[in-house]
N, C-alpha and C positions, 0 to 999 in steps of 0.2 A: 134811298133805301138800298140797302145792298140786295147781292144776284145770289147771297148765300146766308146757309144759318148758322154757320159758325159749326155744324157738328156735321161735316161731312155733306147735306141736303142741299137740297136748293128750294125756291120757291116756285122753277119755273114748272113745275109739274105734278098733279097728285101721285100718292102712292110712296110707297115706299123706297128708301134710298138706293141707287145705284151706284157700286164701283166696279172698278173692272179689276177679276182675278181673275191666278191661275185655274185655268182647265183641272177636274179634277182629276184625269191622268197626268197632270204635271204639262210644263213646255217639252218637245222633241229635244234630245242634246244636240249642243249647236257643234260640229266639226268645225276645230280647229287646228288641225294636224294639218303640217304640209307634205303634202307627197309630192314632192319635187326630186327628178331622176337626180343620180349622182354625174358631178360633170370633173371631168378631169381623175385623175389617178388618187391612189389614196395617202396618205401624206406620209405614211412609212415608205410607201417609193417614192415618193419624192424625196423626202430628207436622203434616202438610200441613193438616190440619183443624184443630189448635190455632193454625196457625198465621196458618190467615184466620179463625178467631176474632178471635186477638189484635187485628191491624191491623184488622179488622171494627167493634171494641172502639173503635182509637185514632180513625176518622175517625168515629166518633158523638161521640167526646169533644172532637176540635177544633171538629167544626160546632157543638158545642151553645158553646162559648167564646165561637164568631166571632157565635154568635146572641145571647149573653149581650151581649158586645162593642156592636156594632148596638144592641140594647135600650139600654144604656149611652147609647152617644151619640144615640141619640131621645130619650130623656130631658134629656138635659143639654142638647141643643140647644130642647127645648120649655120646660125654664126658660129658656135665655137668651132666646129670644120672648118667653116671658110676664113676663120682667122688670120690663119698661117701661111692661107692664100693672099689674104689681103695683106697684110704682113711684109711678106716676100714681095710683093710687087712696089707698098709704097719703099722698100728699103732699095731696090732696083731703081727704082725714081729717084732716090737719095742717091744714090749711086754718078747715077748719072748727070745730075745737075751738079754735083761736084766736079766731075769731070767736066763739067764745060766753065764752070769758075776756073779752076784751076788754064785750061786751054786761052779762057778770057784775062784773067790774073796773069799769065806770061806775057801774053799780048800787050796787056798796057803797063806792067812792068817794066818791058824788055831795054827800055832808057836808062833806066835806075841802078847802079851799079852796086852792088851786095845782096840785091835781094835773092831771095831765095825763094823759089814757088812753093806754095804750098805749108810751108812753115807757120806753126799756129803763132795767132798773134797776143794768146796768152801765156800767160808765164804758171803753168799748169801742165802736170804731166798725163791729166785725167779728163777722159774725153764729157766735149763740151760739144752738145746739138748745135748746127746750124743756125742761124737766125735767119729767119724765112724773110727774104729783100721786100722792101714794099715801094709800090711803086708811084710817085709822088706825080700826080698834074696826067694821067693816063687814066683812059675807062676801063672797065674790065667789061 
């Protein structure tokens, strides 16, 4: 036998049927609103704050360029100075290892009878750079 009658009753009790309603003033409303404090700043400074980051960012990166830049051409301009230095001295160098070919060239010449020191051994009236000696079976 069932515990009910099919229309809401039951059998275990006289009387009249019981369900359970609303109170006739209705339920209390249920709060559901968070009141929760604000944490952190609010997002227009923040985006505003990233945002002089960024640019914060970009004019450290041009200046350090235009400093890079500057460097750059203090340099290149202090070779092209020291050129005429450096210049002057390997031709001075030049200078001087000639003179001791030529000092060396008499000396082992000096047997040979026509030569003539110094005399280019081209048949060219147009100067022709040295050929820089290399030196065979020696360390440097």
């Amino acid at each position: 036998m069932p515990a009910h009658d099919g229309q809401g009753g039951t059998f275990l009790g006289k009387g009249p049927t019981l369900q359970d309603r609303p109170p006739a003033q209705g339920f209390p409303k249920i709060r559901y609103q968070r009141n929760l404090p604000a944490k952190g700043p609010h997002g227009l400074i923040t985006f505003i704050g990233g945002l002089g980051a960024c640019l914060g960012g970009m004019y450290f990166v041009i200046e350090g360029r235009d400093k890079r830049f500057r460097l750059a051409a203090e340099k290149t301009s202090g070779r092209i100075a020291m050129s005429a230095v450096l210049q002057a001295e390997a031709d001075r160098t030049v200078i001087r290892r000639q003179f001791q070919d030529l000092k060396a060239e008499e000396m082992i010449m000096s047997n040979v009878n026509g030569w003539k020191v110094g005399k280019s051994v081209y048949n060219t009236d147009t100067y022709v750079a040295p050929v820089k000696p290399v030196n065979i079976g020696t360390k440097r």
